[in-house]
mmCIF file of the protein (N, C-alpha, C, O) and its ligand, coordinates in Angstrom:
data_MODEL
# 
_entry.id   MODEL 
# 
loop_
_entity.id 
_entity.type 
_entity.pdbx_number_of_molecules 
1 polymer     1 
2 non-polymer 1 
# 
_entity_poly.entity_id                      1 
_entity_poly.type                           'polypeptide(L)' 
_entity_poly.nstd_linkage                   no 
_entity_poly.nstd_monomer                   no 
_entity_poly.pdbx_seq_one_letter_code       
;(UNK)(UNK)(UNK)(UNK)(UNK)(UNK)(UNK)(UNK)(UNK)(UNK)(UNK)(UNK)(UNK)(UNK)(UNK)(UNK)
(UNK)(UNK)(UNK)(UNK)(UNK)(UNK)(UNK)(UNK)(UNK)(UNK)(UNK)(UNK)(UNK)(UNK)(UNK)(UNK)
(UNK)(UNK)(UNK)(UNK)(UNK)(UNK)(UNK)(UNK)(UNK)(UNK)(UNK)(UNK)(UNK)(UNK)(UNK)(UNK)
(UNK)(UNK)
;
_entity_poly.pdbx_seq_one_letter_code_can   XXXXXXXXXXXXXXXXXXXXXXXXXXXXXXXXXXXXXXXXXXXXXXXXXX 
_entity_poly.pdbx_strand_id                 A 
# 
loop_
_entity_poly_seq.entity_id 
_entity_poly_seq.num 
_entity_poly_seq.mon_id 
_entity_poly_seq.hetero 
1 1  UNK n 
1 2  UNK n 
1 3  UNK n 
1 4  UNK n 
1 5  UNK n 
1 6  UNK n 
1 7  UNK n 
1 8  UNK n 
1 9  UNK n 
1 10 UNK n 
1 11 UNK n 
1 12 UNK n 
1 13 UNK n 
1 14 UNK n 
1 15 UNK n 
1 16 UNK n 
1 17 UNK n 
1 18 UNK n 
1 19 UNK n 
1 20 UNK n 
1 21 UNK n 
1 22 UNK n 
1 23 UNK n 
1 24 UNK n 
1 25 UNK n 
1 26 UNK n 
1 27 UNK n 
1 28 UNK n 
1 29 UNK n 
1 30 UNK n 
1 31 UNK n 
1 32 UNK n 
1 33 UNK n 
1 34 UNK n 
1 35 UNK n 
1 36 UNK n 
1 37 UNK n 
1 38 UNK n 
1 39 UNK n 
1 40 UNK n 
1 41 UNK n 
1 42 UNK n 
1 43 UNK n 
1 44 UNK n 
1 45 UNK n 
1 46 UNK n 
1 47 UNK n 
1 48 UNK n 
1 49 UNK n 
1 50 UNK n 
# 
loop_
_struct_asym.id 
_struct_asym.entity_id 
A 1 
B 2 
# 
loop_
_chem_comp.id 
_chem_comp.type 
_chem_comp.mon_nstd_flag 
UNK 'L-peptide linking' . 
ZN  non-polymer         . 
# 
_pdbx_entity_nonpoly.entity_id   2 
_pdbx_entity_nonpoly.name        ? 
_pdbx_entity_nonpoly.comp_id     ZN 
# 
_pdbx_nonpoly_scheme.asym_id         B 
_pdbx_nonpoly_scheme.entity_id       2 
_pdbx_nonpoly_scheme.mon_id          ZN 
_pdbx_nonpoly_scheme.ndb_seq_num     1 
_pdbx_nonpoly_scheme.pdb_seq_num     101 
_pdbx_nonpoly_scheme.auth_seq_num    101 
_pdbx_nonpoly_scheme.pdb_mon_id      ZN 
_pdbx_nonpoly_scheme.auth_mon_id     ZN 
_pdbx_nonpoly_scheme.pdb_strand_id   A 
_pdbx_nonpoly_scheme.pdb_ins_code    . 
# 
loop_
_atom_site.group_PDB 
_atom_site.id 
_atom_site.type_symbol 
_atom_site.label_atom_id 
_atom_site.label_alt_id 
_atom_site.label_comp_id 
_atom_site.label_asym_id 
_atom_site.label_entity_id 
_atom_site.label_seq_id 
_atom_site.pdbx_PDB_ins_code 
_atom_site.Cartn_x 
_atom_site.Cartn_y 
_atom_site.Cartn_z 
_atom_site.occupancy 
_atom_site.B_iso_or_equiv 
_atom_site.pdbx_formal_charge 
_atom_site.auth_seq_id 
_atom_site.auth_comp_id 
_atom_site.auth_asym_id 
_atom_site.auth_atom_id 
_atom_site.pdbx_PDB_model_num 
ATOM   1   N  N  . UNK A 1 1  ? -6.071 -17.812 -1.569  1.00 0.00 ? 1   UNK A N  1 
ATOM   2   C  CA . UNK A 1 1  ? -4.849 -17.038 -1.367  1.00 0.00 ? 1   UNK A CA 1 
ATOM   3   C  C  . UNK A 1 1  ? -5.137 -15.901 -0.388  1.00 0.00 ? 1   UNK A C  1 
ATOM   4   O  O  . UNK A 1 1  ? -6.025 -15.069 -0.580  1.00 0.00 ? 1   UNK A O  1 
ATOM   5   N  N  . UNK A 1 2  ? -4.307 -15.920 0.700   1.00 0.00 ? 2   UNK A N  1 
ATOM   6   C  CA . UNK A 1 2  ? -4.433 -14.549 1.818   1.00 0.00 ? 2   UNK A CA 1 
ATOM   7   C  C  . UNK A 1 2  ? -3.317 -13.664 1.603   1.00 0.00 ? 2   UNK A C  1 
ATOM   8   O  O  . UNK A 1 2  ? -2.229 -14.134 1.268   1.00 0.00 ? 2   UNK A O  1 
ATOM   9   N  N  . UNK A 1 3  ? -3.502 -12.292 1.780   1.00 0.00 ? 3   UNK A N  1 
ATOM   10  C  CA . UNK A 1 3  ? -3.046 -11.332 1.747   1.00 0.00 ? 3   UNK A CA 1 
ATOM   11  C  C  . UNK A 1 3  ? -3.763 -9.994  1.657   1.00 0.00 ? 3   UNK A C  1 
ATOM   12  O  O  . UNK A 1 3  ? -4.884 -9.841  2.144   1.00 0.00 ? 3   UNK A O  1 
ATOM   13  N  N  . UNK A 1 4  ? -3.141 -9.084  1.064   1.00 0.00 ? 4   UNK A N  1 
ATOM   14  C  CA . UNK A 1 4  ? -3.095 -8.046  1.747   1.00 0.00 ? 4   UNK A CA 1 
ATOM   15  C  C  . UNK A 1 4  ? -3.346 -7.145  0.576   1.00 0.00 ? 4   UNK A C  1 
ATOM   16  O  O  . UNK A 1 4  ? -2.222 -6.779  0.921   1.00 0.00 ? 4   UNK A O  1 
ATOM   17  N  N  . UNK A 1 5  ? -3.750 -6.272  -0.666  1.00 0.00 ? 5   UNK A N  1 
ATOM   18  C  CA . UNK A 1 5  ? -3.573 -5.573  -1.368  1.00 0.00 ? 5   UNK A CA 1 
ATOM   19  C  C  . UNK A 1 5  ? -4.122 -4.337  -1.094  1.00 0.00 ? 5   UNK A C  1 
ATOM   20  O  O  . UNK A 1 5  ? -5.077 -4.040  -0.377  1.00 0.00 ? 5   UNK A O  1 
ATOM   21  N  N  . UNK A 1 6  ? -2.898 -3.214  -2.205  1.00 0.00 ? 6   UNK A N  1 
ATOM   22  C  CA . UNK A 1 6  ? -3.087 -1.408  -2.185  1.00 0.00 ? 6   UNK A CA 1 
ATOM   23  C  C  . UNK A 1 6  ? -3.237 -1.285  -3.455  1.00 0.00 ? 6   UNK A C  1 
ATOM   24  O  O  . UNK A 1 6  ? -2.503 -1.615  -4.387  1.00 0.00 ? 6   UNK A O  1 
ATOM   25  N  N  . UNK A 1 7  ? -4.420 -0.699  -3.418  1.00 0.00 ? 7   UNK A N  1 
ATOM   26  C  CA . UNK A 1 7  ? -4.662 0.286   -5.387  1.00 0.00 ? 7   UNK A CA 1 
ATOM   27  C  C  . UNK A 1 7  ? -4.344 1.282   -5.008  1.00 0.00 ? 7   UNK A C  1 
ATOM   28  O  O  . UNK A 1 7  ? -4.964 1.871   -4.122  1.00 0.00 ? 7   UNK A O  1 
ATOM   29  N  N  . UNK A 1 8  ? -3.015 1.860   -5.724  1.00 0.00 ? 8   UNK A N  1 
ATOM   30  C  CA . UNK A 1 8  ? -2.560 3.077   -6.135  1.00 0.00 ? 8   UNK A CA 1 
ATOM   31  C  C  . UNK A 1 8  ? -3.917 4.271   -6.580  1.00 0.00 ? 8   UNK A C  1 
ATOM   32  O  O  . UNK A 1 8  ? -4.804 3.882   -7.339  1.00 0.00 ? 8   UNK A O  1 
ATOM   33  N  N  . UNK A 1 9  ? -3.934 5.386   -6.145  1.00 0.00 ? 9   UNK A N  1 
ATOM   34  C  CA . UNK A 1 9  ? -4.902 5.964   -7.169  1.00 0.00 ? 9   UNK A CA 1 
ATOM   35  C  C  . UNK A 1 9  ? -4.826 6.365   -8.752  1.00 0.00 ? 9   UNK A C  1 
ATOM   36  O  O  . UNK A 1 9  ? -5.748 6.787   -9.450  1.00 0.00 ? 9   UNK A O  1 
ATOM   37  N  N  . UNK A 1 10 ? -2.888 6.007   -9.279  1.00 0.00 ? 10  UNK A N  1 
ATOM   38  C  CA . UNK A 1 10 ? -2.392 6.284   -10.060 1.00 0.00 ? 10  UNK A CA 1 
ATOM   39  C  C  . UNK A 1 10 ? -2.396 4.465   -10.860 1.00 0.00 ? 10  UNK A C  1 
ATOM   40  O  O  . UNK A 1 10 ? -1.750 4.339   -11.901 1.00 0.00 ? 10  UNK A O  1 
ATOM   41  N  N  . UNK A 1 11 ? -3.128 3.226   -10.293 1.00 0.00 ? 11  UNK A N  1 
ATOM   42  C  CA . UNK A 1 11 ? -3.737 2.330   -11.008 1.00 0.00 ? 11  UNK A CA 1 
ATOM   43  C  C  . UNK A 1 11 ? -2.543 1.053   -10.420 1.00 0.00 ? 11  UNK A C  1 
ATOM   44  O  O  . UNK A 1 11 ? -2.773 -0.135  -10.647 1.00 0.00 ? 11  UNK A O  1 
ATOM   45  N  N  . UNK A 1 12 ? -1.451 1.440   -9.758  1.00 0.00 ? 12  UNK A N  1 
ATOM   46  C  CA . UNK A 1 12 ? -0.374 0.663   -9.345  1.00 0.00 ? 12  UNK A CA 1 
ATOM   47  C  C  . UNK A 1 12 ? -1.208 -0.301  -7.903  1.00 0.00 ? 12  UNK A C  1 
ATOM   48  O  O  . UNK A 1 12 ? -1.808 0.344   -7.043  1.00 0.00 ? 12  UNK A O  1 
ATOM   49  N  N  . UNK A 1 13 ? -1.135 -1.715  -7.827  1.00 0.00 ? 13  UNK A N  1 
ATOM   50  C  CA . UNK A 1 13 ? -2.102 -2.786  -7.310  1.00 0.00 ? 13  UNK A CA 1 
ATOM   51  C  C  . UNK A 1 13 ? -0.341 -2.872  -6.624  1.00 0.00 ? 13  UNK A C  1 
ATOM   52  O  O  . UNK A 1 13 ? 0.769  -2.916  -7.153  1.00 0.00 ? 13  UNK A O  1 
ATOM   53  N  N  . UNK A 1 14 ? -0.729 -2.865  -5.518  1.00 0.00 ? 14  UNK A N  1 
ATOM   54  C  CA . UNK A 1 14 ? 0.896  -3.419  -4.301  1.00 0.00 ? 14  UNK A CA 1 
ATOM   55  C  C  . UNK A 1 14 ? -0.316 -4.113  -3.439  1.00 0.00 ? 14  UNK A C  1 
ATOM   56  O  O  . UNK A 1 14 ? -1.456 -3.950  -3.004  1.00 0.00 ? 14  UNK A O  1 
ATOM   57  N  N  . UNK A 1 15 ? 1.287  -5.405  -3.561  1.00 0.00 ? 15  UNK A N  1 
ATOM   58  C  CA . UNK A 1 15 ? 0.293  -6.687  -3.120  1.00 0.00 ? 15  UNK A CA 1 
ATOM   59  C  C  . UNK A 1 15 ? 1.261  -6.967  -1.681  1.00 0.00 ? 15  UNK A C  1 
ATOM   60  O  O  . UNK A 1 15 ? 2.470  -6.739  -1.730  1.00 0.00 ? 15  UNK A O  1 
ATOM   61  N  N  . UNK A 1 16 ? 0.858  -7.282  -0.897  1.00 0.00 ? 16  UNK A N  1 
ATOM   62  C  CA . UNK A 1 16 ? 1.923  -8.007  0.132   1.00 0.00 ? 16  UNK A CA 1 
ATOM   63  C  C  . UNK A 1 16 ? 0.855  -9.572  1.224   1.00 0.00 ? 16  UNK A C  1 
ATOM   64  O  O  . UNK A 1 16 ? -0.327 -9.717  1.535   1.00 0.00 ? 16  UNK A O  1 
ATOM   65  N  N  . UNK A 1 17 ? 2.015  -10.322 1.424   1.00 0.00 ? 17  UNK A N  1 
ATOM   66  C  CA . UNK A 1 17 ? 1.543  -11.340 2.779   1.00 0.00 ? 17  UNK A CA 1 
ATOM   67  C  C  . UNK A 1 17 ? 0.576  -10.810 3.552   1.00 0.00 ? 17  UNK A C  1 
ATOM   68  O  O  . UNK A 1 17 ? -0.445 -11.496 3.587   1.00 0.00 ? 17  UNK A O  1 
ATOM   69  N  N  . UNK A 1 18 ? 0.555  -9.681  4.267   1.00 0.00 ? 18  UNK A N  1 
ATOM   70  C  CA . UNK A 1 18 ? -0.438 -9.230  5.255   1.00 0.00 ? 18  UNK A CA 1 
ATOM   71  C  C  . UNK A 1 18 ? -0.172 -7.776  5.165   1.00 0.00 ? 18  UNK A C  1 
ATOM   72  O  O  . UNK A 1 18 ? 0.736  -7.198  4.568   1.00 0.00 ? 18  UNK A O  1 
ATOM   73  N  N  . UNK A 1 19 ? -1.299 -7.224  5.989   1.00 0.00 ? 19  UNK A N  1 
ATOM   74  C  CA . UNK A 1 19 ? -1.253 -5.676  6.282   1.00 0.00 ? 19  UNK A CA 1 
ATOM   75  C  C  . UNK A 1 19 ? 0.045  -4.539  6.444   1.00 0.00 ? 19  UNK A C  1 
ATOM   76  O  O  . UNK A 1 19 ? 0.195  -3.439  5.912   1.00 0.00 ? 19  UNK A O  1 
ATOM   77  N  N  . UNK A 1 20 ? 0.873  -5.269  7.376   1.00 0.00 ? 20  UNK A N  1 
ATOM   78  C  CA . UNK A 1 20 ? 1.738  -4.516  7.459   1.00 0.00 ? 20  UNK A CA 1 
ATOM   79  C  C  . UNK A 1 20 ? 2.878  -4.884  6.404   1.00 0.00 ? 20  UNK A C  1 
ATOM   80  O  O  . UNK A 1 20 ? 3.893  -4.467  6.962   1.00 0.00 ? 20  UNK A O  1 
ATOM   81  N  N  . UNK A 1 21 ? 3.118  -5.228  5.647   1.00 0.00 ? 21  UNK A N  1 
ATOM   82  C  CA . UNK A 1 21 ? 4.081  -5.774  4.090   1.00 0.00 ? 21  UNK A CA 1 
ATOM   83  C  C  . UNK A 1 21 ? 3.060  -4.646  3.371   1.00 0.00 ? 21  UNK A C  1 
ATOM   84  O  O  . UNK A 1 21 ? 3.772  -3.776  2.869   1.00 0.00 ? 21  UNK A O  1 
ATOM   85  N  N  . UNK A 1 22 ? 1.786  -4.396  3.174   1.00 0.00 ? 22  UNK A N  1 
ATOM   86  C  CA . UNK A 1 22 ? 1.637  -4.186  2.338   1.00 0.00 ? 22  UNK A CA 1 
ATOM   87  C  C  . UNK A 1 22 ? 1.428  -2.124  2.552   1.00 0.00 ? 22  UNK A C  1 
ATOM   88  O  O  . UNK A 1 22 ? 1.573  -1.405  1.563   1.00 0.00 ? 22  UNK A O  1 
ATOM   89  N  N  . UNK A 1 23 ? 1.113  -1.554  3.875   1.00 0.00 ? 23  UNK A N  1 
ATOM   90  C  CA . UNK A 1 23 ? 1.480  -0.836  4.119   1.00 0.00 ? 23  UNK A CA 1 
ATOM   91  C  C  . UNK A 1 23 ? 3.261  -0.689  3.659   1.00 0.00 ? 23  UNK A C  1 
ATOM   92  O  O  . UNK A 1 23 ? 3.522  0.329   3.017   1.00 0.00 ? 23  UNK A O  1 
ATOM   93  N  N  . UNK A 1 24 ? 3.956  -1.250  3.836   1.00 0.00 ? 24  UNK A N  1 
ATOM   94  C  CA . UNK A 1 24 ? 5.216  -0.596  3.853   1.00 0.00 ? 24  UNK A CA 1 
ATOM   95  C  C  . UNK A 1 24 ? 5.753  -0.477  2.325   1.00 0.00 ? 24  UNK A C  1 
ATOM   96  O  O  . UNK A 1 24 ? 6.742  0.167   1.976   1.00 0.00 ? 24  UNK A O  1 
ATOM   97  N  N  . UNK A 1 25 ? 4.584  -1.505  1.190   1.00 0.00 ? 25  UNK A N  1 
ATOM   98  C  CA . UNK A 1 25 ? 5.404  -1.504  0.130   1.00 0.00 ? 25  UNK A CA 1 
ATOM   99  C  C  . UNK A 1 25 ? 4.673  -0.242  -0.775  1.00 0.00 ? 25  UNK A C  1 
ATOM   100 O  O  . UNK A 1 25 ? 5.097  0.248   -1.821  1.00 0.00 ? 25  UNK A O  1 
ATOM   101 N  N  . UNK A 1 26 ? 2.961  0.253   0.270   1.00 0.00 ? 26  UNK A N  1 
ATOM   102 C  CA . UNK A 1 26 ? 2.863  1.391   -0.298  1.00 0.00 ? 26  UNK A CA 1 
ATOM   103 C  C  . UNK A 1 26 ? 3.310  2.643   -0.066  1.00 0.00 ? 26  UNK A C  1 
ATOM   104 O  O  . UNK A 1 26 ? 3.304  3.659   -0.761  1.00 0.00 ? 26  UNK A O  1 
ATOM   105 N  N  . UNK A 1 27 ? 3.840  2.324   1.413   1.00 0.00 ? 27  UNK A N  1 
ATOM   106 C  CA . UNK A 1 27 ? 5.013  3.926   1.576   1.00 0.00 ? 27  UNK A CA 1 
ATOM   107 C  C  . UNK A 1 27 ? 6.333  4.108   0.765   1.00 0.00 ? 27  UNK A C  1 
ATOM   108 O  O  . UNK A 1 27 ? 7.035  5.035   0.363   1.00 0.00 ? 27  UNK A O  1 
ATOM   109 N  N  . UNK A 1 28 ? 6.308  2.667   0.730   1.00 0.00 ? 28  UNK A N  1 
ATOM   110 C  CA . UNK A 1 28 ? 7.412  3.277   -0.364  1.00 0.00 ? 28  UNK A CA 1 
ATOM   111 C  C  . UNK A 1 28 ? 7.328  3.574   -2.297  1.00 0.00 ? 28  UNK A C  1 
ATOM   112 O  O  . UNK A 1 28 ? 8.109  4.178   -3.033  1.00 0.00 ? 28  UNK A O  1 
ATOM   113 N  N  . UNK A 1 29 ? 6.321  3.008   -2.531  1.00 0.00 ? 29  UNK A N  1 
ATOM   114 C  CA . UNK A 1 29 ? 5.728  3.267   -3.734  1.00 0.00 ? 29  UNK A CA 1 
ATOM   115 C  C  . UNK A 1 29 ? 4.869  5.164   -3.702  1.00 0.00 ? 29  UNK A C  1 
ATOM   116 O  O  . UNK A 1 29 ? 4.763  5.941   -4.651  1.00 0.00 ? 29  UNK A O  1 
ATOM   117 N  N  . UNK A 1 30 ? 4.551  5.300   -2.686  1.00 0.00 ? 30  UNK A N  1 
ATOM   118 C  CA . UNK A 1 30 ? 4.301  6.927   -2.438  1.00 0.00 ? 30  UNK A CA 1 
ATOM   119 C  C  . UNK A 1 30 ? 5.581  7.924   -2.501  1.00 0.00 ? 30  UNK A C  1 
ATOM   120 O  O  . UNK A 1 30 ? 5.648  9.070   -2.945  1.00 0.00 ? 30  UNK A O  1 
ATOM   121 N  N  . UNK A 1 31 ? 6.580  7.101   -1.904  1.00 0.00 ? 31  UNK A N  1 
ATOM   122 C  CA . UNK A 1 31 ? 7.796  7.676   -2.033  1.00 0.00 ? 31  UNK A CA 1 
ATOM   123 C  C  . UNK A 1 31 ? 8.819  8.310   -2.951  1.00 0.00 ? 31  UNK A C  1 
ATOM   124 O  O  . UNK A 1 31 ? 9.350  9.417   -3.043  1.00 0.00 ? 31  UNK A O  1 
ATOM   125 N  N  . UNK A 1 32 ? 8.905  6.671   -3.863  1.00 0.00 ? 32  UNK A N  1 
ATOM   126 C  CA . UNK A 1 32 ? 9.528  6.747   -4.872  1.00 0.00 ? 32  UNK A CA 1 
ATOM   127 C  C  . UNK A 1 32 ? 8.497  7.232   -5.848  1.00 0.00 ? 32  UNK A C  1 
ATOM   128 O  O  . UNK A 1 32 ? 8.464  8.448   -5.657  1.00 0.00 ? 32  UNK A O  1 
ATOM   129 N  N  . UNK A 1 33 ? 7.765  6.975   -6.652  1.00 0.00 ? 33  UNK A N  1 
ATOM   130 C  CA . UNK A 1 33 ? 6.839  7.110   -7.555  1.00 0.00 ? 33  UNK A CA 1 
ATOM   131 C  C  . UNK A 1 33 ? 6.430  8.750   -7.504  1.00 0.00 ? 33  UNK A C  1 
ATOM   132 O  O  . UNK A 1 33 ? 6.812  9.626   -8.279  1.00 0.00 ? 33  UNK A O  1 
ATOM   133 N  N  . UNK A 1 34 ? 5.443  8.894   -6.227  1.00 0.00 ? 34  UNK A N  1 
ATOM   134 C  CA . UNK A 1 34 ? 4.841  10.781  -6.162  1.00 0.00 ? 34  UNK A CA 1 
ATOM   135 C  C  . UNK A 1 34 ? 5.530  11.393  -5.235  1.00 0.00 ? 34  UNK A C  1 
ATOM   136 O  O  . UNK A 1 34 ? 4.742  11.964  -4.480  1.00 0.00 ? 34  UNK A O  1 
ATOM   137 N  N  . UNK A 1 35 ? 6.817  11.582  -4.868  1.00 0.00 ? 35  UNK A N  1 
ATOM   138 C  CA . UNK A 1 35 ? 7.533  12.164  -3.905  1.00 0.00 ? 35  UNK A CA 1 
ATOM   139 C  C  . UNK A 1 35 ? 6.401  12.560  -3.142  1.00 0.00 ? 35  UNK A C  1 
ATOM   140 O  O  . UNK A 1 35 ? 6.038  13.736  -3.120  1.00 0.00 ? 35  UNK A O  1 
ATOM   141 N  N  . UNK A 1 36 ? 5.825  11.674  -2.524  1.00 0.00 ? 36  UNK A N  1 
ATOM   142 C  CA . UNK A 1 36 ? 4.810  11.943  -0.965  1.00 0.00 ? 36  UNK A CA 1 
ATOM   143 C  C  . UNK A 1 36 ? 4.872  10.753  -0.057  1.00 0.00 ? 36  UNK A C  1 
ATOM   144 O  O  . UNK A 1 36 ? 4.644  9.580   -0.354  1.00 0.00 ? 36  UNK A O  1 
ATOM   145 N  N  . UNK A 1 37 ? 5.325  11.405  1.443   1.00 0.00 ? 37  UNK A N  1 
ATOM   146 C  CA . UNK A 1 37 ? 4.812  10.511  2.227   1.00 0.00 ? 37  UNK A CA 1 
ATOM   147 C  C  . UNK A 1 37 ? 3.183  10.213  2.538   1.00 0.00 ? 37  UNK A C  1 
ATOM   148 O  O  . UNK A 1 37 ? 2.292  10.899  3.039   1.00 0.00 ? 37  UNK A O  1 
ATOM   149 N  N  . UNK A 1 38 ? 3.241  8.810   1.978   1.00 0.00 ? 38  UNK A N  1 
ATOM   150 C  CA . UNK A 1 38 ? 1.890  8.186   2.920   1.00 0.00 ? 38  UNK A CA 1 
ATOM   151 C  C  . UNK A 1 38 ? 2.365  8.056   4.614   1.00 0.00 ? 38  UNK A C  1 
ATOM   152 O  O  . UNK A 1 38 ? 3.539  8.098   4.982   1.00 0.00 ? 38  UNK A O  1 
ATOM   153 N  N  . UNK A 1 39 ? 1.066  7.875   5.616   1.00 0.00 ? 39  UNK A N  1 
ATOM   154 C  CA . UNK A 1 39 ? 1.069  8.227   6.321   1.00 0.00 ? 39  UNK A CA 1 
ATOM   155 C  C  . UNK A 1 39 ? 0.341  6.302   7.143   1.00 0.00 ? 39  UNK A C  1 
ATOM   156 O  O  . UNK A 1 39 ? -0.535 5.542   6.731   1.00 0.00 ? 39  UNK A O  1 
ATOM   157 N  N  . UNK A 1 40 ? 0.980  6.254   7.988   1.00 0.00 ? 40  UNK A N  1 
ATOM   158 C  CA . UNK A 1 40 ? 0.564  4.599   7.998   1.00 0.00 ? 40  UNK A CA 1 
ATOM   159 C  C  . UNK A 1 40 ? -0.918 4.180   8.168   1.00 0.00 ? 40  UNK A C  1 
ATOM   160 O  O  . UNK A 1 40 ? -1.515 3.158   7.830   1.00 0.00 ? 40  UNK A O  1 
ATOM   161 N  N  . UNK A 1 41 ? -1.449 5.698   9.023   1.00 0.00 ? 41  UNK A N  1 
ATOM   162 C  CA . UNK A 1 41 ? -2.982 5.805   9.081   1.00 0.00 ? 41  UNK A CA 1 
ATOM   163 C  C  . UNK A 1 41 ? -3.906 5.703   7.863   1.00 0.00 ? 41  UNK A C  1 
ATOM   164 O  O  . UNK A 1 41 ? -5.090 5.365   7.845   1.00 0.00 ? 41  UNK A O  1 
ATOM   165 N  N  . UNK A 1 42 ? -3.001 6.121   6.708   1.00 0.00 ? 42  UNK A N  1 
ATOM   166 C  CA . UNK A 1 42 ? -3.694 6.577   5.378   1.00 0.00 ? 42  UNK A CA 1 
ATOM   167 C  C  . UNK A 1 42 ? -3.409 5.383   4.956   1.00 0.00 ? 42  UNK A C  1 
ATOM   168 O  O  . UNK A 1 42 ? -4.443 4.867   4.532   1.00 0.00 ? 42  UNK A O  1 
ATOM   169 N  N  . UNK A 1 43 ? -1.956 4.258   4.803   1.00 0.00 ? 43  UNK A N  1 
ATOM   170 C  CA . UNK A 1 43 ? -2.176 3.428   3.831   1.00 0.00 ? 43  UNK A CA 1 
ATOM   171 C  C  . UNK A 1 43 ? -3.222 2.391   4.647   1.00 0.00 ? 43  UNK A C  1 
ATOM   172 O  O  . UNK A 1 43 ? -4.104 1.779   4.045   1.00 0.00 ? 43  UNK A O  1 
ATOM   173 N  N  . UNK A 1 44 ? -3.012 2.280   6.053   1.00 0.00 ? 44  UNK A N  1 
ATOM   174 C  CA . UNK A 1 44 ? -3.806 1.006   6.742   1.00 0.00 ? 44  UNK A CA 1 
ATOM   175 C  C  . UNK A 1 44 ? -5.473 1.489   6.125   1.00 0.00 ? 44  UNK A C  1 
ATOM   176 O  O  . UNK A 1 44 ? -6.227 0.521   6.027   1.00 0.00 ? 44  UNK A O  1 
ATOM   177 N  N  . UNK A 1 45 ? -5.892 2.421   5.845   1.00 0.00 ? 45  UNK A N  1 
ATOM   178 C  CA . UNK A 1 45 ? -7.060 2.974   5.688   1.00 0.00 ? 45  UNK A CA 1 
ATOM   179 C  C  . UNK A 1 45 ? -7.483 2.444   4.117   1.00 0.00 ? 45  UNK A C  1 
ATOM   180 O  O  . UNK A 1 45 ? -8.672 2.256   3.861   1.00 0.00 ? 45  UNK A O  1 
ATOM   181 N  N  . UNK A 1 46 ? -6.250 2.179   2.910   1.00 0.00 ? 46  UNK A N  1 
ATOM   182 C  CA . UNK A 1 46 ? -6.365 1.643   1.975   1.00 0.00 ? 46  UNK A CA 1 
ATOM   183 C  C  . UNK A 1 46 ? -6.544 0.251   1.619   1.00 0.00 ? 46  UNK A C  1 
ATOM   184 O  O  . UNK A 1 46 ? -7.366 -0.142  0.790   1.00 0.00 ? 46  UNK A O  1 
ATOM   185 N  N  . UNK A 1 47 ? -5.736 -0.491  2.284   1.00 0.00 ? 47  UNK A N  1 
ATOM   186 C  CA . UNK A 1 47 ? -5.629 -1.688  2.567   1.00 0.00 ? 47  UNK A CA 1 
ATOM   187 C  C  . UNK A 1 47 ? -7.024 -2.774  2.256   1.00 0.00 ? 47  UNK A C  1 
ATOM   188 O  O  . UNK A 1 47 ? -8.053 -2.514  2.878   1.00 0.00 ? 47  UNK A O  1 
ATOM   189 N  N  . UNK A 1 48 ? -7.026 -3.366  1.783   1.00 0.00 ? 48  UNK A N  1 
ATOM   190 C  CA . UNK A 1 48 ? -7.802 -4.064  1.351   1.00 0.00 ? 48  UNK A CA 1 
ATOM   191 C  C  . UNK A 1 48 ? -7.566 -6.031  1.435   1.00 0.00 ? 48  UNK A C  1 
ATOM   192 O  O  . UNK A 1 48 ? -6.832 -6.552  0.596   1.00 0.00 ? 48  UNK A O  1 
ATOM   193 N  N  . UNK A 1 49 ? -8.197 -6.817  2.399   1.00 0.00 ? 49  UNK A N  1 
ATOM   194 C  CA . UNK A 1 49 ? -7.842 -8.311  2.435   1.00 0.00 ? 49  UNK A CA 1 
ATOM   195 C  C  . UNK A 1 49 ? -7.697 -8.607  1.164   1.00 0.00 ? 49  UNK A C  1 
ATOM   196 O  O  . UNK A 1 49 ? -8.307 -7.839  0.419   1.00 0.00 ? 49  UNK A O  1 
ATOM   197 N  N  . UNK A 1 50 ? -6.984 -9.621  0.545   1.00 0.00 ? 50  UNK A N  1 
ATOM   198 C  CA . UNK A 1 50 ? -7.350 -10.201 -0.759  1.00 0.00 ? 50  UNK A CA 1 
ATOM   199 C  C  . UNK A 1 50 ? -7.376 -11.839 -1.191  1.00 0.00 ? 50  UNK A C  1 
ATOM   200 O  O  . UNK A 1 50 ? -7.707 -12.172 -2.329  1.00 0.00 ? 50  UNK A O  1 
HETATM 201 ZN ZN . ZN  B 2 .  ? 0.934  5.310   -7.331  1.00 0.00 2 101 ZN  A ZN 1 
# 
């Protein structure tokens, strides 16, 4: 299986198709969840193949 996963530091695993799905589903999980913008530098920096 290819893709893309983000560990929350708050334990939340956002999974997406590729890098950029999975960047966007952690800006918005930064969003909604800790009223903070992530920053695309910061989530691409999280990002992890899976
Ligand atoms: Zn979180």
């Amino acid at each position: 299986m290819s893709g893309h996963t983000i560990e929350c530091p708050c334990g939340t695993v956002l999974r997406g198709p590729d890098e950029d799905a999975v960047v966007a589903q952690a800006q918005n999980h930064a969003r909604a969840v800790h009223d903070m913008e992530l920053t695309d530098e910061q989530a691409r920096a999280m990002a992890r193949p899976s």
